[in-house]
Residue frames as qw, qx, qy, qz and C-alpha x, y, z in Angstrom:
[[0.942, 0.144, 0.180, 0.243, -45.50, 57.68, 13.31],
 [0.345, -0.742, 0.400, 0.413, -41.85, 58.75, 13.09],
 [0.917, 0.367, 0.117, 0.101, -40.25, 57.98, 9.78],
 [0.538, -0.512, 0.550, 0.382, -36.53, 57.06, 8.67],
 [0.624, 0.677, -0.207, -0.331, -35.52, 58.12, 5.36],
 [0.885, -0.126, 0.393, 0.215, -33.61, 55.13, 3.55],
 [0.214, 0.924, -0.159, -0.273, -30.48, 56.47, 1.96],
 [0.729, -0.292, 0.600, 0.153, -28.25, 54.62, -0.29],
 [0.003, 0.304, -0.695, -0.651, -26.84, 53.84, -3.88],
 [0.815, 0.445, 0.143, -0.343, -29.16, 53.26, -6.73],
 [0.503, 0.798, -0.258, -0.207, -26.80, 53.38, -9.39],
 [0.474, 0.599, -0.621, 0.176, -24.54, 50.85, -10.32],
 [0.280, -0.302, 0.804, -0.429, -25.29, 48.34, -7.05],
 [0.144, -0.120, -0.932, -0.310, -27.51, 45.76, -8.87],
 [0.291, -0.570, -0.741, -0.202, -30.58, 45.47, -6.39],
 [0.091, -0.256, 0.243, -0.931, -31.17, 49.39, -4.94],
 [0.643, -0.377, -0.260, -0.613, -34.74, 48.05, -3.37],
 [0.786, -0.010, -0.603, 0.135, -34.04, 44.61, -1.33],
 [0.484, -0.323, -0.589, 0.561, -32.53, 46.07, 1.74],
 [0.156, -0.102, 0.154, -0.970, -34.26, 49.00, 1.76],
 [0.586, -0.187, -0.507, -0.604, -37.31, 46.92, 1.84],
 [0.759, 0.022, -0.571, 0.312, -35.90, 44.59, 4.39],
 [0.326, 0.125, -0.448, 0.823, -34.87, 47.33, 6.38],
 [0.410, -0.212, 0.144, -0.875, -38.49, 48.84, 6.99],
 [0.846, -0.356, -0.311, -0.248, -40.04, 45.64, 7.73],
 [0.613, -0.258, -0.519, 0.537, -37.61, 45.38, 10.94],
 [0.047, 0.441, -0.176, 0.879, -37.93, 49.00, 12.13],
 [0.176, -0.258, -0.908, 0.279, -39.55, 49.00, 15.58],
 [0.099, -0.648, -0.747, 0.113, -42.45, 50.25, 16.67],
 [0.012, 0.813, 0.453, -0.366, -43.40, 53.42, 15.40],
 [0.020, -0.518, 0.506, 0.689, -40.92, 54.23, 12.73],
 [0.738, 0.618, 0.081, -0.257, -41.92, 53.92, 8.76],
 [0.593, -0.302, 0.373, 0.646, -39.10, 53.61, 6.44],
 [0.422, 0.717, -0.121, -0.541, -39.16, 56.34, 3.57],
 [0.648, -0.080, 0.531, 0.540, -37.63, 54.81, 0.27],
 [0.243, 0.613, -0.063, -0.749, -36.74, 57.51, -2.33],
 [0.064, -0.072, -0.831, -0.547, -37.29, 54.94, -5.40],
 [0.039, 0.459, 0.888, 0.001, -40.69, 54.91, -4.27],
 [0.058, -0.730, -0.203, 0.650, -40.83, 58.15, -4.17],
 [0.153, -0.359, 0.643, 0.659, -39.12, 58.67, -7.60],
 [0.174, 0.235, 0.927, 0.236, -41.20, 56.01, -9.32],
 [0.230, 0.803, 0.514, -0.194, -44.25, 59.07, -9.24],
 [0.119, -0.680, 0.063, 0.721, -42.14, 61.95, -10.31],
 [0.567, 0.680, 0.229, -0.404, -43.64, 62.89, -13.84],
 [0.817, 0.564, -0.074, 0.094, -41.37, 61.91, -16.55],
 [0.764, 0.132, -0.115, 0.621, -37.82, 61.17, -14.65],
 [0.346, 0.803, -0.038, 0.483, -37.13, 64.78, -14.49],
 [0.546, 0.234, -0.566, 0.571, -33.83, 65.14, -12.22],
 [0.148, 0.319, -0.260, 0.899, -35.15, 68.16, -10.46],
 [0.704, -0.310, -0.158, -0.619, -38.08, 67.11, -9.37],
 [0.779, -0.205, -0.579, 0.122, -36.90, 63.86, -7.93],
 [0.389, 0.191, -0.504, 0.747, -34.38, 65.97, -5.91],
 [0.348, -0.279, 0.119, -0.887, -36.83, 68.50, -4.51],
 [0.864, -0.303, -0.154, -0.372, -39.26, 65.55, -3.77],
 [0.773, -0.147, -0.537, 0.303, -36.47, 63.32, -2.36],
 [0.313, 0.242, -0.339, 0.853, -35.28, 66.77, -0.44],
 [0.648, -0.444, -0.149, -0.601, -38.88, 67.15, 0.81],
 [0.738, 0.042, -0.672, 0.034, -38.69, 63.73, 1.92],
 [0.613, 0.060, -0.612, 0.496, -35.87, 63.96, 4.25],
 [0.149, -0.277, 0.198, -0.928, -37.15, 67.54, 5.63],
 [0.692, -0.375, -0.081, -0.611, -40.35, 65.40, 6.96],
 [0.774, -0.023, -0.591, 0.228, -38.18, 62.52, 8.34],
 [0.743, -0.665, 0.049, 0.061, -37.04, 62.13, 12.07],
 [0.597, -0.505, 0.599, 0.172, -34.21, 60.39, 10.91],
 [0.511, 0.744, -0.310, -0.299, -31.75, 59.59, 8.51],
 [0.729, -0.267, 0.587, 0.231, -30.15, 55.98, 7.39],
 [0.439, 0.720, -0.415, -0.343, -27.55, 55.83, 5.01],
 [0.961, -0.017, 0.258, 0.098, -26.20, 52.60, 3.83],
 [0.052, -0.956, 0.263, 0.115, -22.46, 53.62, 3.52],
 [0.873, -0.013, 0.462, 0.157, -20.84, 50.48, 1.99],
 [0.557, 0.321, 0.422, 0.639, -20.15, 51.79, -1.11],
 [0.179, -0.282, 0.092, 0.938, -19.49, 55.35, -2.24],
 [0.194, 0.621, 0.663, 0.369, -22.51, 57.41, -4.02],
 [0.007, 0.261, 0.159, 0.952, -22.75, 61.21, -4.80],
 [0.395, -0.443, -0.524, -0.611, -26.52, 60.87, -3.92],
 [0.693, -0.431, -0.479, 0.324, -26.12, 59.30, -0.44],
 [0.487, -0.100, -0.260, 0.828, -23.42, 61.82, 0.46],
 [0.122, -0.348, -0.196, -0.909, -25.77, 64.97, -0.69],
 [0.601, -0.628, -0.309, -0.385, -28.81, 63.24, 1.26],
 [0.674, -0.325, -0.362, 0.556, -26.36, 62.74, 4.33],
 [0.314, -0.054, -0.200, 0.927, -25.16, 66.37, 4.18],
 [0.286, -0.565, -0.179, -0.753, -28.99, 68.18, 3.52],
 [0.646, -0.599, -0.444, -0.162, -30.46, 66.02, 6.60],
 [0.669, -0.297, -0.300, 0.612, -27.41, 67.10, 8.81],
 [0.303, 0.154, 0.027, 0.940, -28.29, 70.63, 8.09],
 [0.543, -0.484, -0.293, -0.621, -31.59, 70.69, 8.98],
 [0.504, -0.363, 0.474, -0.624, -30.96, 69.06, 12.01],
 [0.776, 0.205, -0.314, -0.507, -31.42, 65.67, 11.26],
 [0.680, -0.372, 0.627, 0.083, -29.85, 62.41, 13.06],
 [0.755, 0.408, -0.468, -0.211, -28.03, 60.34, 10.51],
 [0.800, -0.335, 0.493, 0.058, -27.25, 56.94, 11.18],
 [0.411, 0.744, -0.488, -0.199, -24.40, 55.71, 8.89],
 [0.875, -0.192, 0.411, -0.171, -24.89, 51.89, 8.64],
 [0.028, -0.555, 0.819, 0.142, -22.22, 49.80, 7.63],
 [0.819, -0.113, 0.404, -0.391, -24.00, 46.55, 6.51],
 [0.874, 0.321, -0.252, 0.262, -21.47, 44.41, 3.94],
 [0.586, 0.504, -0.444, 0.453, -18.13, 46.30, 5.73],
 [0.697, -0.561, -0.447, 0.006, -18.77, 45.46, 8.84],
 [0.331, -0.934, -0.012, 0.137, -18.03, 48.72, 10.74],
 [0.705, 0.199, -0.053, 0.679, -14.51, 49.45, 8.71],
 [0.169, -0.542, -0.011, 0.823, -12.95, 53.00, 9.70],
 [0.468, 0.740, 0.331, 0.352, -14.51, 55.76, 7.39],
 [0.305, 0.339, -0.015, 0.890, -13.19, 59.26, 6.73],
 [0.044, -0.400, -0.443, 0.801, -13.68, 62.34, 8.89],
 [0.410, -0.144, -0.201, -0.878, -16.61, 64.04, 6.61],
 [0.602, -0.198, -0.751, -0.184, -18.65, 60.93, 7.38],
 [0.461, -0.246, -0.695, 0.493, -17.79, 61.11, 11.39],
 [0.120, 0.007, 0.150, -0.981, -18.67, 64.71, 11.50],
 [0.435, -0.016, -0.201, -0.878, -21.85, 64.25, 9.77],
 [0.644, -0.290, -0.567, -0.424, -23.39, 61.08, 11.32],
 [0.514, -0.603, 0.293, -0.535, -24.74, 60.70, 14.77],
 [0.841, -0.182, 0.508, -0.031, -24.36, 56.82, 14.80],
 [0.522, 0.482, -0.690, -0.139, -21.73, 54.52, 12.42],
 [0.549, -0.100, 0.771, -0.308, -22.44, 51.09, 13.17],
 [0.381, 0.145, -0.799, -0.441, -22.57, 47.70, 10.92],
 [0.029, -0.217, -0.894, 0.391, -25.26, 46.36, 13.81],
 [0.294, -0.493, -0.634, -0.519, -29.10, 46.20, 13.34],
 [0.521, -0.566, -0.638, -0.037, -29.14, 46.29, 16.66],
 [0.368, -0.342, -0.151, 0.851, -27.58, 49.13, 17.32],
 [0.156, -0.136, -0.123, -0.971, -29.78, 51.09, 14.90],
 [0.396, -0.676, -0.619, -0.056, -33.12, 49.13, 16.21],
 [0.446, -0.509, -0.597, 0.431, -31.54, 50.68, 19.74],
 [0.160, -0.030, 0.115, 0.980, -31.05, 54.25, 18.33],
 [0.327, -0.337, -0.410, -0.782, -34.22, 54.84, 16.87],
 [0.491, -0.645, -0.568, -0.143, -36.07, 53.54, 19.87],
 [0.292, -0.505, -0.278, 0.763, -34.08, 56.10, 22.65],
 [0.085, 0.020, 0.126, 0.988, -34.46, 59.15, 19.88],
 [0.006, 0.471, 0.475, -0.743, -36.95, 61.53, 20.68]]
């Protein structure tokens, strides 16, 4: 089973869970979807460093990286730039601004940018 960490604002975006939920029940055949709240939600009393290291685990056992890139978020950008150092695809999914121009750190650092489901359905099923 291949899995696809699910990267995106928590903070400050009302419902951080909903389309990350949403999103792993459409993934196709043979992908998981990681979410790091769910991950979080064990880490012993909150403590920052621990979440990181476990969300930085995380990404280091993923295939693949999706970032929901609508809105700006320190957290996103950090998990975008570890999984692109390890080698990681990132897909950088556009799903409220339907595929607006982003900035050149973004282009560098994701393999797909695309406001289409069906363009990341079609990614994850060609990647190896």
């Amino acid at each position: 089973m291949k899995k696809l960490y699910l990267a995106g604002p928590i903070f400050g975006t009302g419902d951080p869970y909903t389309w990350r939920r949403d999103m792993a029940s459409r993934l196709p055949t043979g992908w998981k979807g990681i979410n790091p709240l769910d991950i979080e939600r064990h880490v012993e009393g909150g403590d920052p460093y621990r979440i990181v290291r476990a969300d930085v685990e995380a990404i280091g056992e993923c295939q693949a990286l999706l970032a929901l890139i609508d809105v700006p978020s320190w957290g996103t950008a950090m998990e975008i730039r570890i999984a692109y150092t390890k080698g990681i695809p990132v897909i950088g999914w556009q799903a409220k601004t339907g595929g607006e121009a982003v900035g050149p750190w973004l282009q560098v650092h994701c393999s797909l940018l695309t406001a289409s489901f069906a363009d990341v359905d079609k990614y994850l099923q060609e990647l190896e």
